[in-house]
N, C-alpha and C positions, 0 to 999 in steps of 0.2 A: 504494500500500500504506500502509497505518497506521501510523504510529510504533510503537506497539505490536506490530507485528510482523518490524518489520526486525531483521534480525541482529543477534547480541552475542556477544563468548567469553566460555564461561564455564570456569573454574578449578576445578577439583578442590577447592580450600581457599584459604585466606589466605596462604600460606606456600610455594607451587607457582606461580611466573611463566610456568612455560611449559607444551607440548603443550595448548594451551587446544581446546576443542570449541565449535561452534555450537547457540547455543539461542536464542529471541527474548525479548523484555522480556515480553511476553505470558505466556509457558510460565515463564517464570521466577519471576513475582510470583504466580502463580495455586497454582502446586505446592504438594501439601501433604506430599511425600517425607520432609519431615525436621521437621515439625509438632511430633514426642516430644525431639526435640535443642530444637527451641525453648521449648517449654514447660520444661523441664527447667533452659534457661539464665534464664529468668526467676522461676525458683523459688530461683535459686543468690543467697543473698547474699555472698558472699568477690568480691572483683573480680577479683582474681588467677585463681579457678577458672574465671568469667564469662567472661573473655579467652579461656583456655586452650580453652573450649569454642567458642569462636565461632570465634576460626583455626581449627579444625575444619571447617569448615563451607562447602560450595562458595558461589563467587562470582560474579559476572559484571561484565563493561564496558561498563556503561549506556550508551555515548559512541560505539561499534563493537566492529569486527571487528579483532584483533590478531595477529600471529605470535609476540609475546612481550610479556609488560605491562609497557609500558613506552611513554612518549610516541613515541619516535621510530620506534616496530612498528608503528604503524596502518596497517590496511589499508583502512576505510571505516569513516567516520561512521554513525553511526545517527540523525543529524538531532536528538539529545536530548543536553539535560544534567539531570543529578541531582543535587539539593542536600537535602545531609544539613542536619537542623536538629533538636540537640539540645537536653538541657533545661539542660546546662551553658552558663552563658551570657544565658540566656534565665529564669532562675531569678525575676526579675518576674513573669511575667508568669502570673497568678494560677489562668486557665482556661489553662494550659500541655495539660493532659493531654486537654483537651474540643477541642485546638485543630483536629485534622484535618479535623472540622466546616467548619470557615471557608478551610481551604486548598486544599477542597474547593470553593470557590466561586469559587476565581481562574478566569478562564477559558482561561488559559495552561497549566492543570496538567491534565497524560497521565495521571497516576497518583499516587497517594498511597497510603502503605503504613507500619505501625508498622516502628520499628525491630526490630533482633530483642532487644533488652535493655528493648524497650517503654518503654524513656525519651526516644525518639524519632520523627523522622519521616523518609521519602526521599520527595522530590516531583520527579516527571521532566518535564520542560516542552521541547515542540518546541523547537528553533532557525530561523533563517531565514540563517545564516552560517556552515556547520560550520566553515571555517575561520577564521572567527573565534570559536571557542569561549570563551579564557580572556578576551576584553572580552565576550562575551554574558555571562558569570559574573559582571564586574566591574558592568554594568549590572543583573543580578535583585542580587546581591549590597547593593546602590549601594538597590537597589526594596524590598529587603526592610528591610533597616534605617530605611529613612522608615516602615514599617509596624512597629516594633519588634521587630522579629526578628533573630536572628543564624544566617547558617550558615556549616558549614564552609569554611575558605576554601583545605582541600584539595582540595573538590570545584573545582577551578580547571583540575586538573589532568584533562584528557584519559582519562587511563588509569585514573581513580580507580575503586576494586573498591566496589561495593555488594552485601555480602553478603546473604546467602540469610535471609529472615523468613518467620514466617509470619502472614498475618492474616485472619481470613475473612471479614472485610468491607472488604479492600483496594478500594483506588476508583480503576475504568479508566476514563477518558472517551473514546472514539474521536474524539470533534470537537473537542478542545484548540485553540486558537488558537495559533498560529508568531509565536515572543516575535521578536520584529524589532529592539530597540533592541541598541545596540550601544554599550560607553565608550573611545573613543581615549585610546592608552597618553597619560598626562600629562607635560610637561617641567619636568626639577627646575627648581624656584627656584632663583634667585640672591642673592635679598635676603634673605641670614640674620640676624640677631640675633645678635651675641658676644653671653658675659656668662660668669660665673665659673663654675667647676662646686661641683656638692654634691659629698658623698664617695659618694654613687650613682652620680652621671654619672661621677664619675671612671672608675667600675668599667666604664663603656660598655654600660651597660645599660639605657636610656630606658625601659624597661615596670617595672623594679623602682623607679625612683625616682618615676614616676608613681604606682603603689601605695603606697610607702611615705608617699606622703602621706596616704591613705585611713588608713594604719595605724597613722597618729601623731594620729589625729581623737581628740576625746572628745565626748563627748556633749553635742548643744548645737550642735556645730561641724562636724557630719556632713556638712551640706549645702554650707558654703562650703569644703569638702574636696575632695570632689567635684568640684565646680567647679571649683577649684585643678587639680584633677588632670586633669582632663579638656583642659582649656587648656592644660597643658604636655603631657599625650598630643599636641593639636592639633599643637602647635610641631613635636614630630617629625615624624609624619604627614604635615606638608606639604615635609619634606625628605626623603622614601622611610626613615627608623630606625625607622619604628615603622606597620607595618601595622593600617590603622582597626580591621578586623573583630576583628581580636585585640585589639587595646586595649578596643574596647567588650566585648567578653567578660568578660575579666580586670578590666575597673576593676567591672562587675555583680556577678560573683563575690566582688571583693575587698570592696564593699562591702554585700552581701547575708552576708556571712560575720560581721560587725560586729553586725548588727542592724539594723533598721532598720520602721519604722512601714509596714505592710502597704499604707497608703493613698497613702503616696511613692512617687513614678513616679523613678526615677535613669536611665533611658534619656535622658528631656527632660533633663534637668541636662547629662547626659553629652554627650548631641549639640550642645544649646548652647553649651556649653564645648568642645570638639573643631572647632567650626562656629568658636569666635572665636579660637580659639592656631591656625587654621591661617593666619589673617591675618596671625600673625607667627611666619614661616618663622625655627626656632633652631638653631644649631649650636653643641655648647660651644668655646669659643674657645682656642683651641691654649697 
């Protein structure tokens, strides 16, 4: 049987974890049941109303079958994971909205569908190890960031709900190739780095003091900010305080928020920089 047609629960709404029913990936991306709640929610600009409408709105578990949504209810794989890839995050990259074109060409990807706030995208991609799901994540995860993309790195989790969109030129592939790589959990380093703390670190929060460096930049000195920041992002990163996918999100955000010359790539900076502070594993020192 197809991926596309194996089983999934799906939820009444966002907000309703149990009595789920069976529907398949197929019947679920195709539907056009709730087309006028979608249009509706992309015509809303308040975010607050946006939300309140889309918890509304049934859902499914791209990943299986559940008796409750929740990791430890599964009752069978669907041989698929889904990865949400927003435009938060991802705010570089310039053909953001043209981009389902191209993700369309992976040969791993089952399907590709707008989000329902059409500022996104869901891409479901075989597995070759349902139980190893969250390292098949860590590996497209690991794959898609060398292609400068960011996705969710809830979609990690088994149980993650992919609500109900509508697109009418959603794109099914029956012959997706079965992503096979896989990333072994990694062991902390031991070789940390003392050294003093800011009054950031103090506060124990390694993503705010990495930003605050983007946010004391002025003009001129944007790029070796960046940089800066990106290399003490590293430093955590490679001591488990600071999750990669998030950091590169947020350092994008923080510094697309600044300003910044349309023709500057900050992903390269970022990876760069993240690639050499993981060389020096830091702890602040007690």
């Amino acid at each position: 049987m197809n991926v596309l047609d194996n089983d999934v629960s799906i939820f009444a709404n966002y907000n309703t974890p149990s009595t789920p029913k069976a529907t398949t990936i197929r019947q679920f991306l195709t539907s056009t049941k709730y087309q006028g709640e979608v249009e509706r929610i992309r015509a809303t600009t308040d975010k607050t109303e946006r939300d309140r409408l889309k918890a509304t709105l049934p859902a499914i578990t791209p990943s299986g079958v559940f008796s409750y949504r929740a990791a430890d209810s599964l009752v069978r794989h669907s041989g698929l994971i889904c990865l949400d890839i927003d435009y938060k995050g991802n705010e570089a990259i310039e053909n953001f909205f043209d981009l389902k074109s191209q993700l369309m060409r992976i040969p791993n990807v089952a399907f590709c569908i707008k989000s329902v706030s059409g500022k996104g995208y869901a891409v479901g991609i075989p597995i070759a190890y349902p139980e190893r799901h969250s390292q098949h994540f860590d590996a497209l995860k690991r794959i898609f960031l060398g292609l400068g993309l960011m996705v969710d790195r809830a979609c990690r989790d088994v149980s993650r709900l992919r609500g109900y969109s509508y697109d009418p030129d959603v794109y099914l592939n029956e012959n997706a190739n079965v992503f096979e790589l896989y990333d072994e959990p990694k062991e902390k380093l031991n070789n940390y780095v003392h050294r003093s703390l800011t009054s950031y670190e103090a506060q124990n929060d390694p993503l705010q003091a990495c930003l605050k460096i983007i946010q004391n930049s002025i003009d001129g000195e944007r790029h070796n900010a960046l940089l800066k920041a990106a290399r003490l992002a590293g430093g955590y990163i490679a001591v488990g305080l600071l999750d990669e996918a998030v950091a590169v999100v947020e350092l994008v955000s923080e510094f697309c928020r600044r300003g910044y010359d349309r023709h500057y790539k900050p992903l390269k900076t970022i990876h760069d920089g993240i690639a050499n502070g993981k060389l020096a594993p830091i702890i602040p020192s007690k």
